[in-house]
VOGU-3710 file (C-alpha; in Angstrom, 3 decimals, decimal comma):
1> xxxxxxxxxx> 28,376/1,995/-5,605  25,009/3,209/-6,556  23,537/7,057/-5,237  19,686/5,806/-5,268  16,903/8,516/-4,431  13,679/6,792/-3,468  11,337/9,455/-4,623  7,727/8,843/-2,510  4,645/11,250/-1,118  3,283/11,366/1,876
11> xxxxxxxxxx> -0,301/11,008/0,413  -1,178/7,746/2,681  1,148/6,212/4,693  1,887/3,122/2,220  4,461/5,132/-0,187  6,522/5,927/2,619  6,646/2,634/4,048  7,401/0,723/0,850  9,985/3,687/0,691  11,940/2,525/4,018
21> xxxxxxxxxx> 11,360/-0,951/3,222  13,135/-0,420/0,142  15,947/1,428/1,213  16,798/-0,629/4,301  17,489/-3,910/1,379  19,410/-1,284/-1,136  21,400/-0,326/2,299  22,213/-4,005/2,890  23,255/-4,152/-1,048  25,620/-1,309/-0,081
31> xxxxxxxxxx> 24,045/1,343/-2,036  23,538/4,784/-0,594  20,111/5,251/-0,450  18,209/8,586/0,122  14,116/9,083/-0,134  12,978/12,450/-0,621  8,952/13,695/-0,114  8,630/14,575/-2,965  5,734/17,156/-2,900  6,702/18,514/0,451
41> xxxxxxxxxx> 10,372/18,744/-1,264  9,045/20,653/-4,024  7,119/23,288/-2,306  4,915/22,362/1,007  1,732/24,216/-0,777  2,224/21,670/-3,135  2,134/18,937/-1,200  -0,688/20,338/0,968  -2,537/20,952/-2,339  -1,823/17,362/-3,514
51> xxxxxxxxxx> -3,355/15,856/0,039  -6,086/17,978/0,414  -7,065/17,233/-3,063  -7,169/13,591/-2,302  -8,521/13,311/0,827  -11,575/15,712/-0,047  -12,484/13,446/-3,215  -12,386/10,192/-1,518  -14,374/11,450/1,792  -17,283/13,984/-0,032
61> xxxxxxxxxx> -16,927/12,831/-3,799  -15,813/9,079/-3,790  -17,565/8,031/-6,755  -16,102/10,813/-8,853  -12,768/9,572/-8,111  -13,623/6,122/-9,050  -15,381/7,472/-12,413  -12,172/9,120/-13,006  -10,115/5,946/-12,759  -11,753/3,745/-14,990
71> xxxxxxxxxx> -12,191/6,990/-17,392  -8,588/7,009/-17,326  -8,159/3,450/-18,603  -9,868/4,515/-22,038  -8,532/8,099/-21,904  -5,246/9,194/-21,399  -6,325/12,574/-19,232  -4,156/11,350/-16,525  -1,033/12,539/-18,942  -2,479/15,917/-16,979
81> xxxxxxxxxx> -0,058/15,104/-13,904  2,928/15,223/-16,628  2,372/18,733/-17,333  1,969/19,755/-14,546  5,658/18,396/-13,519  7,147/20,423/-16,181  6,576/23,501/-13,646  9,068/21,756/-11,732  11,437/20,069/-12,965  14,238/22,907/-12,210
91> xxxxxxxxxx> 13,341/21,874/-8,716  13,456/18,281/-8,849  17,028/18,193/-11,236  18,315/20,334/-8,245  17,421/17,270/-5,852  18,710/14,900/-8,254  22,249/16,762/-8,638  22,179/17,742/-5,308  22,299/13,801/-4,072  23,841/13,030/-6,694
101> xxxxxxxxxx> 21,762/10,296/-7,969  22,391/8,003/-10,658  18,920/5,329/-10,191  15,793/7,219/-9,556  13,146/5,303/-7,773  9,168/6,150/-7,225  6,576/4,801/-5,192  4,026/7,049/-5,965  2,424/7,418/-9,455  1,995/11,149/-9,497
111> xxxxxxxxxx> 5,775/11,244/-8,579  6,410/8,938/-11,317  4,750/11,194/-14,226  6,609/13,603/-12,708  10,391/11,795/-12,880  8,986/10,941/-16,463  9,015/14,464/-17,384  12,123/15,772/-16,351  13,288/12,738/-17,842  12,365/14,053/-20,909
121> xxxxxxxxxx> 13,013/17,617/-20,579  16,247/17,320/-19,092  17,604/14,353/-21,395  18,302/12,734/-18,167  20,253/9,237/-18,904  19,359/8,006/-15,444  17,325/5,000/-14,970  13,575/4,884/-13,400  11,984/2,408/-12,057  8,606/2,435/-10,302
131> xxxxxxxxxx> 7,086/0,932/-7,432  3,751/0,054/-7,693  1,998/-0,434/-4,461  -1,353/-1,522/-6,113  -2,079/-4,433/-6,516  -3,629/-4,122/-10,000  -1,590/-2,489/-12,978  -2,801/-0,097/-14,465  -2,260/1,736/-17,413  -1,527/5,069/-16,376
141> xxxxxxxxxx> 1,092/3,723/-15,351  2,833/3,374/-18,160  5,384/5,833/-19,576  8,108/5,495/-22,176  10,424/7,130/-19,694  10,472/4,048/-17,646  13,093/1,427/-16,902  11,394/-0,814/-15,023  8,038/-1,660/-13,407  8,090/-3,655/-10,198
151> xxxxxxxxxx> 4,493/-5,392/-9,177  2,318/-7,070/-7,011  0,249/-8,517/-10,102  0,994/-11,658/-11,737  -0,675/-10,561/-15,396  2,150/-9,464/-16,754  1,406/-10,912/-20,260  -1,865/-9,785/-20,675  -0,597/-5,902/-19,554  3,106/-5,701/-21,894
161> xxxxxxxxxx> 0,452/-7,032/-24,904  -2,316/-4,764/-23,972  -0,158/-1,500/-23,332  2,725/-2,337/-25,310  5,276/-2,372/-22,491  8,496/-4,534/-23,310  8,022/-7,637/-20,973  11,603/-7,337/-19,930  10,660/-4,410/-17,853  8,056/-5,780/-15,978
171> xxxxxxxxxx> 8,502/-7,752/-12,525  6,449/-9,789/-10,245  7,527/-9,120/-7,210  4,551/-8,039/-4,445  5,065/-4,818/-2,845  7,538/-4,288/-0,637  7,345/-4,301/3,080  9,105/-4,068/6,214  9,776/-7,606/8,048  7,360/-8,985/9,478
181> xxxxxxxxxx> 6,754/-11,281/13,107  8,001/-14,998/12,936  5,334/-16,524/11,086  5,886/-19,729/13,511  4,989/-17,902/16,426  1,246/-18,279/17,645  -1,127/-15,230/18,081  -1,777/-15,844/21,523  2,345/-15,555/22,259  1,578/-12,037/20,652
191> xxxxxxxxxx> -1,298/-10,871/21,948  0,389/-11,514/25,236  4,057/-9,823/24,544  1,485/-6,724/23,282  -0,242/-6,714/27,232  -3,232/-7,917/25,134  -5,878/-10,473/26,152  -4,495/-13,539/24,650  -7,320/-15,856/24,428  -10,217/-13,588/23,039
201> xxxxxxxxxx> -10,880/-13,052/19,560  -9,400/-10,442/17,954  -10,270/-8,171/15,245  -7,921/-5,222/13,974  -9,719/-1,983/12,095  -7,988/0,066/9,916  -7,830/3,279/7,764  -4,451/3,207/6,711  -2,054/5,868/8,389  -4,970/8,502/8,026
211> xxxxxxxxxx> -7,507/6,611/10,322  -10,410/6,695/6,824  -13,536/5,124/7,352  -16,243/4,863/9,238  -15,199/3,024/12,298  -18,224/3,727/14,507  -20,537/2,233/12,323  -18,641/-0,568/12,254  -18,403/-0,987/15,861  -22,076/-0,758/16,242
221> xxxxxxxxxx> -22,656/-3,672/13,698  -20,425/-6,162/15,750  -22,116/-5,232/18,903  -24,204/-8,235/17,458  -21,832/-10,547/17,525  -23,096/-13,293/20,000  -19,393/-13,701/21,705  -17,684/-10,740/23,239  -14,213/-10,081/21,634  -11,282/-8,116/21,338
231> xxxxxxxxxx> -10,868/-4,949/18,865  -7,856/-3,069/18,296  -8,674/0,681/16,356  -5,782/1,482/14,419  -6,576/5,208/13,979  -3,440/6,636/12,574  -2,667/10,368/13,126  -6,978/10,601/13,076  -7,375/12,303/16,643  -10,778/13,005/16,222
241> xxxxxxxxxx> -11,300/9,334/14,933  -9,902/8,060/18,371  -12,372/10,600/20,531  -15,546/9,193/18,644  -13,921/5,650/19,781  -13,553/6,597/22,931  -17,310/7,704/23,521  -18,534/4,369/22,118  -19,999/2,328/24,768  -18,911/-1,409/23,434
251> xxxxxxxxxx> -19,387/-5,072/25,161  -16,806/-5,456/23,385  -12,583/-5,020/24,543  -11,821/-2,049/22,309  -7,975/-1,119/22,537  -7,499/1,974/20,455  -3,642/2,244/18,976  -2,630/5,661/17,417  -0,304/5,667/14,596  2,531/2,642/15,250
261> xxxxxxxxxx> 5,798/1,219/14,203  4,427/-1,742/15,231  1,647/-2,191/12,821  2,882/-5,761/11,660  2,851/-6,791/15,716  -0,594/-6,254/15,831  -1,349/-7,954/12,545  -0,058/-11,227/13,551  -1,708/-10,905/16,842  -4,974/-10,548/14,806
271> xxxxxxxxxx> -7,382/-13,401/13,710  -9,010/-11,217/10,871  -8,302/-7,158/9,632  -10,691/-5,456/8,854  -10,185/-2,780/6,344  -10,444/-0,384/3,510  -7,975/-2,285/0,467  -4,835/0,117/0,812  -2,102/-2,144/-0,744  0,653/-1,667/1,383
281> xxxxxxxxxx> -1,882/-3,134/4,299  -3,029/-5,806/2,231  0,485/-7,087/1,727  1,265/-6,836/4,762  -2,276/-8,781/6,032  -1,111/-11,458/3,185  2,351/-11,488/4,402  1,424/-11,906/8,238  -1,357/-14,894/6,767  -3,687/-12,913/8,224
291> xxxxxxxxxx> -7,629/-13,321/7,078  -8,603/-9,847/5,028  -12,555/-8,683/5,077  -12,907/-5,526/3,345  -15,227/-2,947/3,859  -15,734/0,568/1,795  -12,417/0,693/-0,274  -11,786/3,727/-1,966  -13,817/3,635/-5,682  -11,067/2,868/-8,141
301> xxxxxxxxxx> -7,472/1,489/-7,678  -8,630/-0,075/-3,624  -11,825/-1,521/-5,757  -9,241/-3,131/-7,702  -7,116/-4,434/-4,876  -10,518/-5,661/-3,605  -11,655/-7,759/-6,430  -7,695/-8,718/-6,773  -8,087/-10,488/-3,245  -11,324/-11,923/-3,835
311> xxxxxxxxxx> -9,866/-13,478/-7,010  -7,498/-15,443/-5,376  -9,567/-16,586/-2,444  -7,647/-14,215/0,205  -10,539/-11,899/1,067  -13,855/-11,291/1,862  -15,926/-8,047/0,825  -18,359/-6,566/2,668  -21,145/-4,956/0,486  -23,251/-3,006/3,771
321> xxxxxxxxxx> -23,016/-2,616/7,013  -24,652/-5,276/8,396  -22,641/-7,675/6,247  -19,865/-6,787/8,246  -21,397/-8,911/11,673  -21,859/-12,266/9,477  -18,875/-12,292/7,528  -16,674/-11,691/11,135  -18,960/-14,476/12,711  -18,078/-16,553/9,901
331> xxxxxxxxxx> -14,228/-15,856/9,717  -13,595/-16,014/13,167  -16,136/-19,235/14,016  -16,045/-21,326/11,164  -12,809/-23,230/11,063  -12,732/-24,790/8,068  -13,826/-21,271/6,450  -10,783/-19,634/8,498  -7,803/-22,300/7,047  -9,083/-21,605/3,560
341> xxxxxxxxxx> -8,297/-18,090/3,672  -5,262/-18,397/5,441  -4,121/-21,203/2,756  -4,482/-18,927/0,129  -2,969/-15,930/1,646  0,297/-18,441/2,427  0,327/-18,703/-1,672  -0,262/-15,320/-2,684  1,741/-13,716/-0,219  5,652/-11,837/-0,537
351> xxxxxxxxxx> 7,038/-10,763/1,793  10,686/-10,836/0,658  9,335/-7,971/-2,188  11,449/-5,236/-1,131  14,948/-7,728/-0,790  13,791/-9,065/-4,622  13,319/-5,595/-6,027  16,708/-4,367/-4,210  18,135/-7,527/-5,833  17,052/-6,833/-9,712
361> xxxxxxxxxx> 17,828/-3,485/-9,301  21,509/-4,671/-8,678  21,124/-7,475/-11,377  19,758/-4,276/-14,221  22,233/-2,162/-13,447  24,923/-5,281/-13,469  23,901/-6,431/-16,782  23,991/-2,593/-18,069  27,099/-1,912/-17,322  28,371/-5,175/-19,032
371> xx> 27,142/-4,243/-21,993  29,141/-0,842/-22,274
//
């Protein structure tokens, strides 16, 4: 029997998520499974350091990020983050002895520079893998270190030529999620079992666990809606978010839902989310056949999940504000408009990621230890 650590960050509330998701299939395997926060296991300045970092550049400096993203695809200054883990990998061989792991998992790619480097420094012969809950690879990604890279993007070709990663290390598999509502049952059977209006409209915003972006504005546009329907906030842990909410006089039915275990509940009982392009989400949105429109995604890797979607016919991207009113007025009128997106969602979608990735894991380590 396997000791796996799940190594994830609590920067966003996707890496987490795709954490427990994980775990609970490794747990059905039989493995003992453990995730640690990384960051906040290393020293909570760190992690504090780490979020504050992030949340700063994508709310006053956006664009810098994004500059430093696709800088990083011709440059290789993201090799920074590998440095910087050599300050602690005393620390994070202590967690590894301490649970006594022998498969190292991350869901985060800062964690995963970091795993690469005590790799290295500690001549570790335990295999890494690494959860990517983009949906776009990327290369800094990539690290010799690596066992195995477990995706959401079907271009693996194209990336093991481009990057020179073995193709036997790379796997299509979606990101993985928690289950998700019966697919079979309608939205109004939801809406209801939520104490929700069942036969309005509905429209779900969405930050991601943080409760980013700028729902007011958004509210405002689809006061011009001709119909009156129903919104559901998701604002995360964002109290302030949900004041500003509350103080918006709306024709609309505005329910506002603080952070929720029941995120997929409301998904299903949605006709179209609204959102930022956090991957985890858009999994789950593609996994619950849900219509996506997308509005201000982080510059960078949510661009990419953006134009990802939009490839395959599963999304819809807002460009200003007042697209926002037409493209809902189209989505949730227009019928034939609706099915399409739906249709493609239903072929894009996996929602079994986190039971296939549990599964190859098993099948890796199988085939390793036949070989000694």
């Amino acid at each position: 029997m396997s000791q796996i650590t799940i190594f994830s960050a609590s920067i966003g509330n996707g890496h987490n998520e795709a954490s427990k998701a994980l775990k609970e299939q490794l747990e059905l395997q039989g493995e003992t499974v453990h995730i640690v926060d990384t960051f906040q296991s290393i020293h909570p300045l760190l992690h504090k350091t780490f979020l504050e970092f992030y949340l700063k550049m994508i709310e006053k400096t956006p664009r810098l990020w994004g500059r430093l993203y696709r800088y990083s695809e011709e440059y290789s200054w993201f090799l920074i983050m590998d440095q910087l883990g050599t300050f602690f990998c005393e620390k994070l061989n202590a967690i590894v002895n301490k649970q006594r792991t022998n498969i190292m998992i991350s869901t985060h790619p800062f964690v995963t520079a970091f795993l690469a480097r005590l790799k290295k420094r500690k001549n570790l012969d335990i295999p890494l893998y690494t959860v990517i809950t983009d949906l776009y690879l990327h290369p800094a990604y990539v690290r010799p270190e690596i066992d195995g890279y477990f995706t959401a993007s079907p271009h693996l070709d194209q990336f093991s030529t481009d990057y020179n990663v073995p193709i036997n290390q790379l796997f299509y598999t979606g990101i993985p999620i928690k289950a998700i509502p019966d697919i079979q049952v309608p939205r109004w059977k939801i809406r209801n079992d939520l104490k929700l209006q069942p036969d309005e409209k509905t429209v779900l915003i969405t930050g991601g666990g943080l409760g980013l972006g700028k729902y007011v504005d958004i509210l405002e546009s689809i006061e011009q809606l001709d119909c009156c329907i129903q919104v559901l906030c998701m604002t995360g842990t964002n109290i302030d978010l949900e004041n500003q909410i509350r103080a918006f006089p709306s024709k609309h039915r505005v329910h506002i839902i603080p952070y929720t275990e029941c995120f997929t509940d409301y998904l299903r009982a949605s006709d179209v989310i609204l959102s930022k392009a956090g991957g985890l989400t858009m999994a789950e949105a593609l996994a619950c056949e849900t219509p996506i429109l997308i509005y201000q995604p982080v510059p960078g890797h949510e661009e990419d999940n953006a134009d990802f979607l939009m490839d395959f016919g599963t999304a819809v991207k807002a460009e200003a504000i007042d697209d926002v009113r037409h493209l809902l007025q189209k989505i949730l009128f227009n019928d034939e408009y609706y099915s399409e997106l739906v249709h493609n969602a239903r072929k894009l979608k996996k929602p079994d990621a986190a039971k296939h990735i549990a599964y190859l894991i098993k099948k890796l380590e199988s085939t390793k230890e036949q070989v000694l």
